[in-house]
KOLBA-206674 format. One record per residue (C-alpha): residue in one letter; x, y, z. Coordinates in pm, 1 decimal. Layout:
- a, X, Y, Z .
...
//
This chain:
- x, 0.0, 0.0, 0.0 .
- x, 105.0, 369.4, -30.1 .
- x, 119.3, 611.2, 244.6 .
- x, -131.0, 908.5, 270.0 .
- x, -49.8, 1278.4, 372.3 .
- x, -344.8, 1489.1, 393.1 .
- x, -322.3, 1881.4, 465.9 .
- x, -580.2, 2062.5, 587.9 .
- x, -616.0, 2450.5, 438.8 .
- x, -854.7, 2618.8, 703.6 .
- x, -1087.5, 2855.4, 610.1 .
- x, -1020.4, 2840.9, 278.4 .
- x, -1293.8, 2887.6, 5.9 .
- x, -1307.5, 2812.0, -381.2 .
- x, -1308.5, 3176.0, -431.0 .
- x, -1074.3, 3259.3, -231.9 .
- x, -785.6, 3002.6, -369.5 .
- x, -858.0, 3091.7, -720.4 .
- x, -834.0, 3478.1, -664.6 .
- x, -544.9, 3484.9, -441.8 .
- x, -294.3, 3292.4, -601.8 .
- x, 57.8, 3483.5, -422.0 .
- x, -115.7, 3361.3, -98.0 .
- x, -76.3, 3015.3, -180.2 .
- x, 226.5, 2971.4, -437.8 .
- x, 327.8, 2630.1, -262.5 .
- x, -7.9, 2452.7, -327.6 .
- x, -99.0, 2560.4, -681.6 .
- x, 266.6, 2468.1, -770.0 .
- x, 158.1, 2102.0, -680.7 .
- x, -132.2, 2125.2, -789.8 .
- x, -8.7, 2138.2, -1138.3 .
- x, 129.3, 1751.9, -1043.4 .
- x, -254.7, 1655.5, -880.9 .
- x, -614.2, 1574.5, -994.0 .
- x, -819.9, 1925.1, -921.9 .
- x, -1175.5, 1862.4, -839.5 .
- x, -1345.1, 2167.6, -954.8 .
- x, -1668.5, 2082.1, -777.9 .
- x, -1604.5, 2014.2, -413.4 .
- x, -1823.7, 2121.3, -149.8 .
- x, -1801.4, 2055.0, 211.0 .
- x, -2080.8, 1916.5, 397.7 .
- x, -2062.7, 2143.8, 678.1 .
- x, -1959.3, 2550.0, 773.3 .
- x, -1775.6, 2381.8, 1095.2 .
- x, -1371.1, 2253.2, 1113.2 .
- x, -1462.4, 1974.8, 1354.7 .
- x, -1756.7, 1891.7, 1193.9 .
- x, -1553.1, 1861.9, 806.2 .
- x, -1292.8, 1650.2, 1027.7 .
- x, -1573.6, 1419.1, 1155.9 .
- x, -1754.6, 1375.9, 768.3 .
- x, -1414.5, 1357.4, 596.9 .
- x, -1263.8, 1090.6, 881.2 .
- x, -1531.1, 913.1, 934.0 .
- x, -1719.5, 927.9, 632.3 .
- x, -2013.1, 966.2, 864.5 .
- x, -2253.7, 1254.3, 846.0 .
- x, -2498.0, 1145.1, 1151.1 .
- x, -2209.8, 1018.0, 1355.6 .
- x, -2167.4, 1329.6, 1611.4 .
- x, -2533.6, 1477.1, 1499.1 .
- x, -2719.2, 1409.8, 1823.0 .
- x, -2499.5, 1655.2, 1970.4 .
- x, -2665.9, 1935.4, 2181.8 .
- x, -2408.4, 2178.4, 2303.3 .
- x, -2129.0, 2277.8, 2053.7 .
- x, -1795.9, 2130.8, 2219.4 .
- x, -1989.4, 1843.1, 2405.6 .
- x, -1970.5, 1583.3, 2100.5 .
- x, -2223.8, 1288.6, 2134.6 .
- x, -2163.6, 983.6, 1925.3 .
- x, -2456.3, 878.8, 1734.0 .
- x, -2318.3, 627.1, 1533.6 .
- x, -2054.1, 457.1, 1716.5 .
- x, -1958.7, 148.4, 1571.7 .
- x, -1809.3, 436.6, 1299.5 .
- x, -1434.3, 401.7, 1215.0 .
- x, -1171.3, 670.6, 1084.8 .
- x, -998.0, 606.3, 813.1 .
- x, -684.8, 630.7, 1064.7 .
- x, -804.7, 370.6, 1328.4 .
- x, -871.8, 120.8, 1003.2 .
- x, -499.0, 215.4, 876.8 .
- x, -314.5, 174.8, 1195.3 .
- x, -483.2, -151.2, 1215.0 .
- x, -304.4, -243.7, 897.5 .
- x, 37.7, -91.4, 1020.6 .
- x, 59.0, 251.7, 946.7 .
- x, 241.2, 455.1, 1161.3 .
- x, 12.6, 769.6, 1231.4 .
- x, 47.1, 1162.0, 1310.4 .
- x, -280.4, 1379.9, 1329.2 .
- x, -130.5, 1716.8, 1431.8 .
- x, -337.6, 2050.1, 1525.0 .
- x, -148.5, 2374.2, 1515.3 .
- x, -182.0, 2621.2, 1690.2 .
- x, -320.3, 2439.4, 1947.3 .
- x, -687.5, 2439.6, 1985.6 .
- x, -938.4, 2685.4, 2188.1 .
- x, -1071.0, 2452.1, 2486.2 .
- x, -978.6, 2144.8, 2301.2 .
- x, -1246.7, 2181.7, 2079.2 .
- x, -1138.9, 1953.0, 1822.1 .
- x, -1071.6, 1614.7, 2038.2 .
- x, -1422.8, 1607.3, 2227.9 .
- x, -1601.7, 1285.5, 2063.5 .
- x, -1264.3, 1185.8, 1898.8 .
- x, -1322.8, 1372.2, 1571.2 .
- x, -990.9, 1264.8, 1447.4 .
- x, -1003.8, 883.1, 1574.9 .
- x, -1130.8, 690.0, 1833.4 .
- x, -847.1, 578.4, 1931.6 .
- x, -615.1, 877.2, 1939.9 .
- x, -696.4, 1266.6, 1877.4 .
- x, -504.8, 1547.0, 1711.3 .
- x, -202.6, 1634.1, 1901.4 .
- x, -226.8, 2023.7, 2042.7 .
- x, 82.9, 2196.8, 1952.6 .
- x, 225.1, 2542.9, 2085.2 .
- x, 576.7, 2458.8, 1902.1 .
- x, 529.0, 2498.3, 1531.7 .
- x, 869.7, 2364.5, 1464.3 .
- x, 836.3, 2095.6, 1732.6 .
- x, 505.1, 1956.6, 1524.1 .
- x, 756.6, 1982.0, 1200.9 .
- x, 983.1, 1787.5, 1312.9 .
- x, 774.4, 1531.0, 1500.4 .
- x, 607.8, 1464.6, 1151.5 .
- x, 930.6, 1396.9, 967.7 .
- x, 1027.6, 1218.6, 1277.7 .
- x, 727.2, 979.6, 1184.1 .
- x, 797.1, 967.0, 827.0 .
- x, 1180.1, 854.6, 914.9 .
- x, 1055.9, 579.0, 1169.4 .
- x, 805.5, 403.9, 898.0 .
- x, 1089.6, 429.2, 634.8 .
- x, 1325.3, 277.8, 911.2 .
- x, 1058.2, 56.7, 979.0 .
- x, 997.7, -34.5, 601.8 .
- x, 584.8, 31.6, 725.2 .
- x, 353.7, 239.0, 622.8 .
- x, 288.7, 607.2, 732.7 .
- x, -20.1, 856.3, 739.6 .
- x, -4.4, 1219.3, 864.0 .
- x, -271.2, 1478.5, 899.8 .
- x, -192.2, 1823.4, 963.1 .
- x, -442.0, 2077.7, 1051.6 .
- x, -267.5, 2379.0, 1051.2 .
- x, -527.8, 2686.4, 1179.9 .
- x, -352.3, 2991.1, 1154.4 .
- x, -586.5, 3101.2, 901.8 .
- x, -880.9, 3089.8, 1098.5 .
- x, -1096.6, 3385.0, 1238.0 .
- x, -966.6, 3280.2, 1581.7 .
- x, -623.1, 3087.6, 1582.7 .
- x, -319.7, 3310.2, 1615.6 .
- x, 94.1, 3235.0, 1612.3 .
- x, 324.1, 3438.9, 1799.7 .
- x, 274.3, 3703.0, 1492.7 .
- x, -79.7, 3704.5, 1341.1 .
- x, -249.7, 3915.7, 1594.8 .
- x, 27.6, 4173.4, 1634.3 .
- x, -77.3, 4272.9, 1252.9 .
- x, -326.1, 4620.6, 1304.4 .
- x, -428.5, 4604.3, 938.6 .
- x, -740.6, 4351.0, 897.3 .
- x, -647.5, 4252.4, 544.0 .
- x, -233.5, 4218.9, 582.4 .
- x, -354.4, 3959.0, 884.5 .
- x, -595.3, 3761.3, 700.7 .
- x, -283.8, 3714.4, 440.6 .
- x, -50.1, 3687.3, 666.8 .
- x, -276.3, 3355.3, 761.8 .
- x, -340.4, 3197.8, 469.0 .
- x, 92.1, 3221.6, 374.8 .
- x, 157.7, 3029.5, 699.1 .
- x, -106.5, 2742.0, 607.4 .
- x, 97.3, 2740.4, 258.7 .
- x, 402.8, 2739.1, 384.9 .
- x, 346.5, 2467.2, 611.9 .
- x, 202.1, 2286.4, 302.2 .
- x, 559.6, 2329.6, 98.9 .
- x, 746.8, 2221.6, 382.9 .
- x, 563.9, 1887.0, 415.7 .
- x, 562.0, 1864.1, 38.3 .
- x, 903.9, 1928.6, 8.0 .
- x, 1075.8, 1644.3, 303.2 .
- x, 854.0, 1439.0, 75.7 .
- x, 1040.8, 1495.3, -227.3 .
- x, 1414.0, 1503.1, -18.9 .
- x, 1323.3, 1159.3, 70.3 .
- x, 1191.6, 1045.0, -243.3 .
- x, 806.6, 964.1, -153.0 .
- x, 627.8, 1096.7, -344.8 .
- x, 604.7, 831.4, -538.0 .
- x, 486.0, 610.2, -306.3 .
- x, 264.2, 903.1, -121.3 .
- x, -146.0, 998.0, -164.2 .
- x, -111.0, 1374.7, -67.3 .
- x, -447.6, 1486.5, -40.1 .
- x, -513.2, 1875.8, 29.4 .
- x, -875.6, 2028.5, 120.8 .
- x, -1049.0, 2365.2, 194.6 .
- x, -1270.8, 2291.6, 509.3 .
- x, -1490.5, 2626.8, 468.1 .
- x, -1471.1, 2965.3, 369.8 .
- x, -1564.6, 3295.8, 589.7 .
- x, -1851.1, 3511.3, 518.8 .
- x, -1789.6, 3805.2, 689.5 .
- x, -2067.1, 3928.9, 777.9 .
- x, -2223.1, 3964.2, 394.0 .
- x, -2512.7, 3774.9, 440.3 .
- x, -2574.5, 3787.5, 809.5 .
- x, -2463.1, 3866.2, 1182.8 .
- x, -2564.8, 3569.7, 1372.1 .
- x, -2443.2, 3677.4, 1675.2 .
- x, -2050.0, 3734.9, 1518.6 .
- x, -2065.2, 3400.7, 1516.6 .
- x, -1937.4, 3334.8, 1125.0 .
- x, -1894.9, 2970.1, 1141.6 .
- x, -2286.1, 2913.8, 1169.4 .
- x, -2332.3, 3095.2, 830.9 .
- x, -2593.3, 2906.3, 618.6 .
- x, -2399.1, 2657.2, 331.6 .
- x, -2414.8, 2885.5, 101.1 .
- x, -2162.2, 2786.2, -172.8 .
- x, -1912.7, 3058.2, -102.6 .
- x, -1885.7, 2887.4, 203.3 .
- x, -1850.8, 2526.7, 71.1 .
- x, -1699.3, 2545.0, -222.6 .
- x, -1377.4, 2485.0, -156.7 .
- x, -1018.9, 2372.4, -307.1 .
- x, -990.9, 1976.5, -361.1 .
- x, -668.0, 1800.7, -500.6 .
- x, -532.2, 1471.1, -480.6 .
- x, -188.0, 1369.4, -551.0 .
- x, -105.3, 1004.1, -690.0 .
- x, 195.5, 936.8, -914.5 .
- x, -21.0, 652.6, -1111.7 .
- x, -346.1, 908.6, -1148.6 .
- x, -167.0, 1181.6, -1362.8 .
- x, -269.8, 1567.3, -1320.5 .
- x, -587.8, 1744.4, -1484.9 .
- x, -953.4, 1887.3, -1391.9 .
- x, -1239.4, 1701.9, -1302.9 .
- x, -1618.1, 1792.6, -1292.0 .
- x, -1763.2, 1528.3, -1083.7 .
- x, -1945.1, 1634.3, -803.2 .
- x, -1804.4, 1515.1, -411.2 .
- x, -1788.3, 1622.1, -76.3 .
- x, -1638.7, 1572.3, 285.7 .
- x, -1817.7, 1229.9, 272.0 .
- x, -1607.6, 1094.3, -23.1 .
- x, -1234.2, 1186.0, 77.6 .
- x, -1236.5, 836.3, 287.8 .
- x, -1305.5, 607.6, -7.1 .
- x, -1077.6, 783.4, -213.3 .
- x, -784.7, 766.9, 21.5 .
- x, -851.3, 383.6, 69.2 .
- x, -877.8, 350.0, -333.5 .
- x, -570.9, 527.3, -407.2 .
- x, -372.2, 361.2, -156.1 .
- x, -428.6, 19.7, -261.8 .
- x, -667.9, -99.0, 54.2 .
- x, -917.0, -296.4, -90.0 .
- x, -1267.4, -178.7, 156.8 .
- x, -1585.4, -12.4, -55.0 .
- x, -1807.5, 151.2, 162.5 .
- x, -1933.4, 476.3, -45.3 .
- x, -2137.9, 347.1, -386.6 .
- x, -2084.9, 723.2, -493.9 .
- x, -1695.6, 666.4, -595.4 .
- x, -1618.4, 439.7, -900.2 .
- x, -1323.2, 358.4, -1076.8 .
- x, -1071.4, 403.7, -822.1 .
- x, -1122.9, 798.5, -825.3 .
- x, -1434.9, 905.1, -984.4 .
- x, -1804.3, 1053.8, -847.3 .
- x, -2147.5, 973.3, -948.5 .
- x, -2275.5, 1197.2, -700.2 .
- x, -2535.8, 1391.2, -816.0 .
- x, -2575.8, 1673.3, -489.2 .
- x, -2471.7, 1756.7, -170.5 .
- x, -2650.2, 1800.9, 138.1 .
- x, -2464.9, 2044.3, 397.9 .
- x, -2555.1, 2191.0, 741.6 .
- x, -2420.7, 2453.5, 956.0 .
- x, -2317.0, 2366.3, 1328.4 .
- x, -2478.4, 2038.2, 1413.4 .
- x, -2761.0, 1941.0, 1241.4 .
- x, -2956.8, 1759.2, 1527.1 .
- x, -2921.9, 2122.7, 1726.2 .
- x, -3175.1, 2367.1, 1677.7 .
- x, -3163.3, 2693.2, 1759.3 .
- x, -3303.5, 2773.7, 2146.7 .
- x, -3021.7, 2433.5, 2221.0 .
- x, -2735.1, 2621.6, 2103.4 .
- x, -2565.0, 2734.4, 2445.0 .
- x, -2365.3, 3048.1, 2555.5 .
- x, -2174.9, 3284.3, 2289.1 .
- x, -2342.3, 3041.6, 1969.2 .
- x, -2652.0, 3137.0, 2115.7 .
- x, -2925.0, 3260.2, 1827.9 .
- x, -2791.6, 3087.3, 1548.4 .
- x, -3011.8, 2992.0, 1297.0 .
- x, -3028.7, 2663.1, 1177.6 .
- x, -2952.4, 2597.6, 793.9 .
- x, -2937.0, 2354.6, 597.3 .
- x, -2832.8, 2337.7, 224.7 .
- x, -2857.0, 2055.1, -112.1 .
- x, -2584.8, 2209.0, -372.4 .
- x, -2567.1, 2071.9, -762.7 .
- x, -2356.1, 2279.8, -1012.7 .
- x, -2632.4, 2436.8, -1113.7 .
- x, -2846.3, 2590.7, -803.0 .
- x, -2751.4, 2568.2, -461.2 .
- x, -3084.1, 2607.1, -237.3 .
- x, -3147.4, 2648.2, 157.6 .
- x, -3378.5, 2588.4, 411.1 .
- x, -3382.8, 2787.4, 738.5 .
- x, -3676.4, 2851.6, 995.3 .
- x, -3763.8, 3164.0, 815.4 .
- x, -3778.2, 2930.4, 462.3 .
- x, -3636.7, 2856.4, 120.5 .
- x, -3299.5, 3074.4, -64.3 .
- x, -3221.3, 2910.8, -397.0 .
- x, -2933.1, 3063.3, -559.4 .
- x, -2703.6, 3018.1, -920.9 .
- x, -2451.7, 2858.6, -827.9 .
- x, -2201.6, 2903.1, -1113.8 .
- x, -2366.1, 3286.2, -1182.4 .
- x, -2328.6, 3390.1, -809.9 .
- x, -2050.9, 3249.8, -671.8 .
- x, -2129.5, 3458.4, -354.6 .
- x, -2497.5, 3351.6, -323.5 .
- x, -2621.3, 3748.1, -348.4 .
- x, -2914.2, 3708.2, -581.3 .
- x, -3190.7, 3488.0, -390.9 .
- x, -3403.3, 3387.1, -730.6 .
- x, -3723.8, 3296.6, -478.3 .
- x, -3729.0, 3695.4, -383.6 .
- x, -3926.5, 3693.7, -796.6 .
- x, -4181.6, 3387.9, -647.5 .
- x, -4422.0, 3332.3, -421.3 .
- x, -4538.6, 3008.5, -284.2 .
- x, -4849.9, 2844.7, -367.8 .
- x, -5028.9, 2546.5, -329.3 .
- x, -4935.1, 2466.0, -747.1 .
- x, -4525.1, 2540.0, -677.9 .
- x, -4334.9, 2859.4, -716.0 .
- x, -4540.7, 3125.9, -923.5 .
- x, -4371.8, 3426.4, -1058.8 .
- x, -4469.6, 3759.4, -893.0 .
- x, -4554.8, 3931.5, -1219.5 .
- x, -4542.4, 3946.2, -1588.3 .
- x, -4230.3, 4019.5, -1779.8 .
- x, -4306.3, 4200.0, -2072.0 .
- x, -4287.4, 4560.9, -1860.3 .
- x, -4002.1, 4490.9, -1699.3 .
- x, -3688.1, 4611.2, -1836.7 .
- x, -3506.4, 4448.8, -2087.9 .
- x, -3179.9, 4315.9, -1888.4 .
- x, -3433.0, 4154.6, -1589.0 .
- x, -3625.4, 3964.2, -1941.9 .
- x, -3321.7, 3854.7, -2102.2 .
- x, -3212.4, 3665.8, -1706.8 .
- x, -3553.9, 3561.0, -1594.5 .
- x, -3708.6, 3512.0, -1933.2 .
- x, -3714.3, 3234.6, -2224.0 .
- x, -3773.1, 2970.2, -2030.4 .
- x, -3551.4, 3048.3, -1698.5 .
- x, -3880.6, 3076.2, -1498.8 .
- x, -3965.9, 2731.6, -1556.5 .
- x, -3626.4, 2624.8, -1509.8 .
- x, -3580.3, 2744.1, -1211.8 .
- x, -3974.6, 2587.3, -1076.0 .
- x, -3849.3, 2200.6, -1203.7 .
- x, -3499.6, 2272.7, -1037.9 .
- x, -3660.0, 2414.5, -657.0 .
- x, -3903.3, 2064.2, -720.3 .
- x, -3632.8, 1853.2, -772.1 .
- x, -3421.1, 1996.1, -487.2 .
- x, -3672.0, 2075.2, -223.8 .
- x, -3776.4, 1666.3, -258.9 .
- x, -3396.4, 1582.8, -206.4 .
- x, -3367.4, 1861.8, 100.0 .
- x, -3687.5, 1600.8, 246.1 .
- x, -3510.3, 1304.3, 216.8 .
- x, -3201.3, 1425.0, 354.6 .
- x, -3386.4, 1581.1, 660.9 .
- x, -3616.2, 1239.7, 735.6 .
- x, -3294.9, 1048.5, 792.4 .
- x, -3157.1, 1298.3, 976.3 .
- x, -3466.5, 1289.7, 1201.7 .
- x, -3465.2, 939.5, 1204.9 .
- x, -3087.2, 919.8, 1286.8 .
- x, -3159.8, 1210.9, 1538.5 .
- x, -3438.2, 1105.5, 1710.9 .
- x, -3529.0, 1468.2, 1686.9 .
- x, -3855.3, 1606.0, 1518.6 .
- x, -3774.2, 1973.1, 1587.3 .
- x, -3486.8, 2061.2, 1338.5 .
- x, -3638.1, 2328.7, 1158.0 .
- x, -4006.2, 2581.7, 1220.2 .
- x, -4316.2, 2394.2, 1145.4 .
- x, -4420.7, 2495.8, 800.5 .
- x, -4076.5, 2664.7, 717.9 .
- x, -4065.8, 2475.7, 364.7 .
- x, -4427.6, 2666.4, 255.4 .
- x, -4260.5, 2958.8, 277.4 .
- x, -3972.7, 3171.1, 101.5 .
- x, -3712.2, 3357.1, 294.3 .
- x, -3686.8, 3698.3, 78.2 .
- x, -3399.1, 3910.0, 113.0 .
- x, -3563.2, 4152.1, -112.8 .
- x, -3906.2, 4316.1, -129.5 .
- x, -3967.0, 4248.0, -536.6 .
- x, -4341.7, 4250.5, -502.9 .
- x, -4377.7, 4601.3, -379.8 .
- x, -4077.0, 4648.3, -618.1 .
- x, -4269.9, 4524.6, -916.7 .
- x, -4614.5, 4682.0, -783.1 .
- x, -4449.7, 4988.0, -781.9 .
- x, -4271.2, 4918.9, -1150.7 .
- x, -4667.9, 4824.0, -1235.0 .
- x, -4875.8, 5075.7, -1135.2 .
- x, -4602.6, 5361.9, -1306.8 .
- x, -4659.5, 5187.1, -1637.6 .
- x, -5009.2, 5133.5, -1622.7 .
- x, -5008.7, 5531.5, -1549.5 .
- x, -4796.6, 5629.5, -1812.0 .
- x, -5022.4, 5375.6, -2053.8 .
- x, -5322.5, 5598.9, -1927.2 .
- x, -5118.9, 5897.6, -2012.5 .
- x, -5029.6, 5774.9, -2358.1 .
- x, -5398.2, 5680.1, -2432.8 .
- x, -5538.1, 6027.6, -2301.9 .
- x, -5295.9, 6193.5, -2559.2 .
- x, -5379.7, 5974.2, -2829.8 .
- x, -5736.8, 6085.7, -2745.8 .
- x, -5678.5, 6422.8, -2760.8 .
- x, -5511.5, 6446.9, -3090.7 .
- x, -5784.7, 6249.6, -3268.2 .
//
């Protein structure tokens, strides 16, 4: 079997990556030498809860959790990927740098059951205990894995440097070239030693921040709704045999444990979704913020008034359900989830209905909405909304909770903008100046 390196890039988003490219000149240099999947979204807005999903390959496994930090195992016959490996002889490293606010990673054993992430203070002491592990299993002639979580980059998570920088944006930078730098120093004692050849490197965004745009919650910006500028995130895996290139197939958090075991030779299927060693045939992804089987009035002390989201996201639409109701977004057209498409519906008993005719509005809102996008858009919400109810009966069922969302949140749309007064208002000026019009034609008769 090969070994398996995976590297954590925290806080990271799709957008992000792809329009900051001096912040991270280590990984796209690899990446040139990996397998990019351009449609990668994580299954949750939460680090600990990506570690669980992409470890465990496990969605419901921590979900009957009821106070953020106080992890309780719903599924617990679950294994990580790194319990199964160890069991086969791996020597294994899960590191966490800078080391973690109240231990809020290890709670539940995100990272294993049978060993957590270690906390480190010493950046260069977590370095060199991870080539120290590399040098034993070469000694050794065994296998090794090593997951580093470096979380400099996030909101939070400092070095002795980051929070001595005044200017907001120079800090956020300043985070993002310390995650990539750790990256190219791991990268590179792999290529000193000559292991990459016999090495599955896989590197993954967790989440992106929101800042704010779309909502306060508190401050809290880790319970932001999964919209995709949130979960769209970097994906890349590294295999000598697998050759470099882009791929479209749709995957998530879920998938990156059956890949690993694919790629490095362990012969265990347990996700139908992957095919031919590194291929998807998933056709959506459903995503939560915090823990799913929370709900709002549950969440305790500074998460307190979060609302609870949930999201399903093709490469087409990305929609969301909340107390308050349904946001559908474009995903490819908005990769920041600003234009809400239900704000131009209303909800009836039929399906979505448009608020108003098209042929006074102006010409740029016709050319979006019109020729057929209407409909479009009704058949896509169908087809989404039914897979958003599947997804949220198993999760009651693996829950034992009825109370995730409102009652009757999915008959209702949660508008961001007031287009029905907007078009009223559009409306009743043209049916004025069509009174006007016909008055003068009147006169001059």
């Amino acid at each position: 079997m090969k070994n398996l390196v995976v590297l954590h890039l925290e806080s990271v988003s799709r957008l992000t990556y792809d329009m900051n490219p001096e912040l991270f000149p280590n990984v796209h240099e690899f990446s040139e030498r990996c397998m990019r999947y351009r449609n990668y979204y994580a299954t949750a807005t939460s680090t600990a809860m990506v570690l669980n999903d992409i470890l465990y390959g496990d969605l419901y496994r921590i979900e009957n959790t009821q106070y953020f930090g106080d992890f309780i195992q719903t599924h617990r016959n679950a294994e990580s990927f790194v319990d199964v490996l160890a069991k086969q002889g791996f020597r294994t490293l899960g590191v966490h740098y800078p080391a973690a606010l109240g231990n809020e990673i290890n709670p539940g054993h995100m990272y294993a059951k049978q060993s957590d992430l270690v906390n480190y203070s010493d950046y260069r002491r977590s370095l060199a205990d991870v080539r120290e592990t590399i040098d034993r299993a070469v000694t050794d002639n065994s296998n090794f894995l090593i997951y580093y979580c470096n979380e400099v980059s996030h909101l939070c998570y400092s070095d002795e440097r980051k929070f001595h920088i005044t200017n907001p944006t120079e800090r956020w930078q300043y985070g993002y070239r310390r995650i990539d730098e750790t990256a190219g120093t791991i990268l590179s004692y792999l290529r000193e030693r000559d292991l990459l050849k016999d090495t599955v490197v896989i590197l993954y965004g967790d989440h992106g921040d929101d800042f704010y745009g779309h909502d306060y919650n508190n401050g809290y910006a880790h319970s932001i709704e999964p919209y995709t500028n949130i979960i769209h995130t970097p994906f890349m895996i590294y295999d000598a045999t697998l050759g470099a290139g882009d791929l479209t197939d749709t995957v998530c958090s879920l998938d990156i444990k059956q890949l690993a075991y694919n790629l490095i030779g362990f012969d265990r299927q347990e996700n139908p979704l992957i095919y031919d060693r590194y291929r998807s045939k998933r056709e959506y992804v459903f995503s939560r913020n915090l823990f799913a089987g929370q709900t709002p009035k549950k969440i305790d002390g500074y998460i307190s008034g979060v609302r609870k989201s949930y999201g399903i996201t093709t490469q087409e639409y990305t929609l969301i359900l909340t107390d308050e109701g349904w946001r559908m977004y474009l995903t490819r057209m908005d990769h920041t989830c600003s234009n809400n498409v239900l704000d131009f519906f209303r909800m009836t008993k039929n399906g979505l209905k448009h608020l108003c005719e098209l042929d006074f509005l102006y010409v740029h809102y016709k050319s979006y909405m019109g020729y057929g996008s209407i409909g479009e858009i009704r058949r896509a919400f169908m087809k989404l909304s039914k897979w958003m109810g599947k997804e949220l009966a198993v999760l009651k069922r693996e829950t034992k909770k009825k109370d995730l969302l409102a009652v009757d949140c999915e008959k209702r749309i949660f508008y961001t903008k007031h287009m029905a007064r907007e078009f009223m208002s559009i409306a009743v000026k043209r049916k004025k100046k069509k009174m006007k019009n016909r008055m003068k034609e009147l006169m001059n008769r």
